[in-house]
C-alpha positions in Angstrom: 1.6 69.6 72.2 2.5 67.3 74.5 0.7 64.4 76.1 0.9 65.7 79.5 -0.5 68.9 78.1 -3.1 67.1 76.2 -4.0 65.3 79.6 -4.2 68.5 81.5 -6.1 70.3 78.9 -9.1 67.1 78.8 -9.0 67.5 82.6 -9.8 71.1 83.2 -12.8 70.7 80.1 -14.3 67.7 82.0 -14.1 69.8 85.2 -15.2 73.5 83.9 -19.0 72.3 83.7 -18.6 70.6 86.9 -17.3 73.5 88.6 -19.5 76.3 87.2 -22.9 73.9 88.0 -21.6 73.2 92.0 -21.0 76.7 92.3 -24.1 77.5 91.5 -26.1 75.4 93.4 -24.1 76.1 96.4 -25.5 79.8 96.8 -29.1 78.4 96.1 -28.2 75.5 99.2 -26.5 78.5 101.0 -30.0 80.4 100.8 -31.7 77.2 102.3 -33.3 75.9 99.4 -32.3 72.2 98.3 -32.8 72.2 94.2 -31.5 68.3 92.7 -33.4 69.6 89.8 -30.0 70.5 88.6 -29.2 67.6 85.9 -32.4 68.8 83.9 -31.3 72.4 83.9 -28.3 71.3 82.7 -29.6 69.6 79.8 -32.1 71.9 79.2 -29.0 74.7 79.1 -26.9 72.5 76.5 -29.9 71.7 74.1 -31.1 75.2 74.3 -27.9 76.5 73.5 -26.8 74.5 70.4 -30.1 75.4 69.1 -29.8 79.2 69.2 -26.1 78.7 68.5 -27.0 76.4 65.2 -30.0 79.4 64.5 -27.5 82.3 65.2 -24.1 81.1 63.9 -23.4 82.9 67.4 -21.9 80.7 69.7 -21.9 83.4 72.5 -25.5 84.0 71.5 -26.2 79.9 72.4 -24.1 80.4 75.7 -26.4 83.5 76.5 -29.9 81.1 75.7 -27.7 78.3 77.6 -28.1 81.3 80.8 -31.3 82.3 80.4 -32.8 78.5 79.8 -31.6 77.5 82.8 -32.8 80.4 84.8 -36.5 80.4 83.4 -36.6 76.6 84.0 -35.7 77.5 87.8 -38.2 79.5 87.9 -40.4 77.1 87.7 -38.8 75.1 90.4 -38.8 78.3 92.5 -42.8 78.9 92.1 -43.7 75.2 93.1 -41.6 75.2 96.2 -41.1 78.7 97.5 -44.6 80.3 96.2 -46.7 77.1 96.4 -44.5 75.6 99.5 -44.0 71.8 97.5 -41.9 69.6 98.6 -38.6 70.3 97.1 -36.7 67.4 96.6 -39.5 65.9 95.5 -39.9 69.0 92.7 -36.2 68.8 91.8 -36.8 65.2 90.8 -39.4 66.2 88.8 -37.5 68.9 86.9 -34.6 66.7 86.2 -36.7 64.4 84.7 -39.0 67.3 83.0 -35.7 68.5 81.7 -34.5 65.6 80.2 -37.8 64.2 78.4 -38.1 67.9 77.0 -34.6 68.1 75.9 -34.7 64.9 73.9 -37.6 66.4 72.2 -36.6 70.1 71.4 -33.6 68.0 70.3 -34.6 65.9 68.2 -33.6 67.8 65.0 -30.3 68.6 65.5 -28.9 65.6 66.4 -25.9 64.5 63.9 -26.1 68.2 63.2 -22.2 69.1 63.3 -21.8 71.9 66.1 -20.1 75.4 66.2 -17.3 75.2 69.2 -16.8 78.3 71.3 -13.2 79.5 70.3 -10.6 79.8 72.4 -8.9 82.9 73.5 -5.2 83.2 73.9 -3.7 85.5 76.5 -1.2 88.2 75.5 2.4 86.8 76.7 0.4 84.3 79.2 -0.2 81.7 76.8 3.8 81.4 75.5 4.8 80.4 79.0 6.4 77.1 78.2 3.5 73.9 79.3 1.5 76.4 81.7 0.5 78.4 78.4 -1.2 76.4 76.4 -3.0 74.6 79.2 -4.5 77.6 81.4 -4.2 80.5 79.1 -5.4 79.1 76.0 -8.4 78.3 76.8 -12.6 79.3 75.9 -14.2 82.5 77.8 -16.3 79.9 80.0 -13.5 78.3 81.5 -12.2 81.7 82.8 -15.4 82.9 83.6 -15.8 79.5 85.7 -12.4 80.7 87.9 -13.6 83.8 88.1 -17.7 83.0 89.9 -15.6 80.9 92.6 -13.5 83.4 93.5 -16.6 86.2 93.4 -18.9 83.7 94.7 -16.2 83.2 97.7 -15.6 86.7 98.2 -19.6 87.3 97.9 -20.5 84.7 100.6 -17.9 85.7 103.2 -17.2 89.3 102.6 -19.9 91.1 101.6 -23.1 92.3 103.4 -25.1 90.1 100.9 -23.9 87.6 101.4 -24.1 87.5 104.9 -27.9 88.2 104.3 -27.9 85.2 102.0 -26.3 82.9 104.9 -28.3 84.2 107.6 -31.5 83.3 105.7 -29.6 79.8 104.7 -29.3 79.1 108.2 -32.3 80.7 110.5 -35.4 82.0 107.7 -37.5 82.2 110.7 -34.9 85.0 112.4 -34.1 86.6 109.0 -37.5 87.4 108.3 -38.3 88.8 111.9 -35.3 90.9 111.2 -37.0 92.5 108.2 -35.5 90.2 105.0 -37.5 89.1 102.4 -36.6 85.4 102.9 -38.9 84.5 99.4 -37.7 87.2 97.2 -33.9 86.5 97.6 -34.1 82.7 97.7 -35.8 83.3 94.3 -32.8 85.4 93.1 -30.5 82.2 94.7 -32.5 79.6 92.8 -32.2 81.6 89.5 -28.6 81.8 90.0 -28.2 78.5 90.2 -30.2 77.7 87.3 -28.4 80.5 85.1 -25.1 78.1 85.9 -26.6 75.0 85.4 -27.4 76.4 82.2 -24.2 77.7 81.8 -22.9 74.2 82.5 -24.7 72.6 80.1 -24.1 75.1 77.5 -20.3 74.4 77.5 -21.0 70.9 77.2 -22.6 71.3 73.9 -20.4 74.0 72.5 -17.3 73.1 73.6 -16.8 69.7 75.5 -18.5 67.7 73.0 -19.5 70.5 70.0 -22.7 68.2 69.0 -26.4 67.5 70.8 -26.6 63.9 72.3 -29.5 63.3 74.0 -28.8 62.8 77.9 -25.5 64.2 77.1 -25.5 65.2 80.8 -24.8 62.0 82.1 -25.1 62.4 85.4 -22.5 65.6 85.8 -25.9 67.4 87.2 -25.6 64.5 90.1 -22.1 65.2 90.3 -22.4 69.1 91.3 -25.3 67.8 94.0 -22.4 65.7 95.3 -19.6 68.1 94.8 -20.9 70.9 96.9 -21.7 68.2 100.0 -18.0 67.2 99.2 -16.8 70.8 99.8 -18.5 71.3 102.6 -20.4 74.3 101.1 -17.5 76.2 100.5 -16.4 77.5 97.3 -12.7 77.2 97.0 -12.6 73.4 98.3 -15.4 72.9 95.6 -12.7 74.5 93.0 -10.7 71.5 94.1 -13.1 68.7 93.9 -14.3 69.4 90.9 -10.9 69.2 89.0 -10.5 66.0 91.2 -13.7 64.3 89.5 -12.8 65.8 86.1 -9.5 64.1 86.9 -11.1 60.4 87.4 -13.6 61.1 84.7 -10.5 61.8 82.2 -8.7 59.2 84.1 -10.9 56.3 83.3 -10.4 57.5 79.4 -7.2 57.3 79.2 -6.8 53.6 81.2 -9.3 52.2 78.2 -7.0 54.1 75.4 -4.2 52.6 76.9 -5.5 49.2 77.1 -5.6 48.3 80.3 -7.4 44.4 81.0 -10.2 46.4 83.6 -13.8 46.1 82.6 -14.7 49.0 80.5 -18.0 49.2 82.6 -16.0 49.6 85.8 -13.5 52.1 84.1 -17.0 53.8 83.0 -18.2 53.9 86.8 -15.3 55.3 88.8 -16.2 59.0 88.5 -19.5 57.9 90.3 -18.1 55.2 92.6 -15.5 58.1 93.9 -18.6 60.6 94.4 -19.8 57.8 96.2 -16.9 56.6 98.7 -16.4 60.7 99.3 -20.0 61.0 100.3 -19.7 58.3 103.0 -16.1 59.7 104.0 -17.8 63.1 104.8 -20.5 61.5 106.6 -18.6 59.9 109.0 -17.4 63.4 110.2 -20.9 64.6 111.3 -19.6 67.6 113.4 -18.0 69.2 110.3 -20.9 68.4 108.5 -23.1 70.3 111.2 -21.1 73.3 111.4 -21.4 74.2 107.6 -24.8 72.6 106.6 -26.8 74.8 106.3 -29.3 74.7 109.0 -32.9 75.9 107.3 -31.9 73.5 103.8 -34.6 72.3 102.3 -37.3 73.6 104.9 -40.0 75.6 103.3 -40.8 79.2 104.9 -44.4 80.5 105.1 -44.2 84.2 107.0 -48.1 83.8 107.9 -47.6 80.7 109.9 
């Protein structure tokens, strides 16, 4: 293999978690609910599902816990702010920190354990195209699975009745629920999706990005999807793009200390999150893009008696 191939291949496994965890929480923001509880369901995903996966032998068995993990653990978020009506950024803070005091415990035991890695599946006469072959079509089931949710979640959000339904409530709960939607019940179904991804997220991180359980192993990539879906203005394909753009840096700043290069390794170490940075204040400059695709009920909590 060569290195361009090894390059490309360390790119698209830094990204994969990124990508699946932004598209996630971008049809709960595109419901109207604001969840930053997203770096604890992401941890909570990746220890859960090295555990079952270490219990099981079953790798696909840990990516499964991984799912459901991350969804119960929305649920929670989902009963304090949409059934209780608290304050959900504050909650989402909460949870991320919940999730990672909780995983370091549940943890605890299995780290040094040496992990099972989710294998990688080859594609019939894809995968001996010369360079493309081995770098797209050679890869783990989550990494297709993570091309396939943007695409659906694209084509869910813009061309079905559904999603439509999930917009409208996203951007006026007050008119949905006059209409006859039940504005609680499907923002619930759009916070446990985005938790199921989170977990999903997290799960690959333990299974296949690093095949091991480090506590906070996360490191910040929950922050990162927060940022990413801002970046893409709430849609799906351009968050397809930015994601394998901040896998890119992240990888990036790898190779530069391999290679020697006389830059502070702490600096090298801080680019992915200095660039989430200098994109967020790009994109705030442009307030009337901004406006047109935020949505406009985001984080404002809906009680139908009042």
């Amino acid at each position: 293999m060569s290195p361009a191939e090894s390059i490309l291949i360390t790119v698209i496994t830094a990204s994969t978690p990124l990508v699946i965890a932004s598209a996630g929480e971008l049809v709960t923001e595109r419901s109207g609910v604001l969840n930053l509880g997203v770096e604890g369901m992401m941890i909570m995903g990746a220890v859960s599902a090295f555990a079952v996966s270490q219990m099981t032998g079953s790798p696909i068995a840990g990516v499964a816990a991984g799912i459901v993990v991350g969804a119960l653990i929305s649920l929670l978020f989902g009963f304090l702010t949409l059934t209780l009506v608290a304050n959900q950024v504050a909650t989402g803070l909460a949870l991320t920190i919940l999730g990672l005091g909780l995983s370091g415990m549940i943890g605890e035991p299995y780290a040094g354990v040496e992990g099972i890695r989710l294998p990688t599946l080859a594609i019939p006469g894809l995968s001996s195209i010369p360079f493309l072959g081995p770098v797209l079509f050679e890869q783990d089931i989550v990494f297709y699975l993570s091309i396939i949710l943007v695409v659906a979640t694209q084509w869910f959000l813009f061309r079905s009745r559904a999603g439509l339904i999930l917009r409208s409530i996203g951007d006026n709960h007050g008119s949905a629920h006059a209409l006859g939607l039940n504005v609680i019940g499907i923002r619930y179904l759009a916070v446990m999706w985005g938790g199921g991804c989170a977990g999903l997220a997290g799960a690959y991180l333990s299974l296949v990005y690093t095949p091991q359980w480090v506590e906070n192993m996360t490191a910040g990539r929950g922050w990162i999807a927060l940022a990413l879906v801002v970046f893409a203005s709430w849609r799906p394909l351009r968050l397809l793009a930015g994601a394998y753009l901040f896998g890119a840096v992240s990888i990036g700043q790898l190779h530069a200390q391999a290679f020697g290069i006389a830059v502070p390794s702490q600096f090298l170490s801080a680019l992915p999150y200095a660039a989430t940075v200098v994109v967020l204040i790009a994109i705030s400059r442009n307030r009337r893009l901004t406006l047109i695709n935020t949505p406009a009920s985001l984080g404002k909590s809906f009680v139908p008696d009042r």
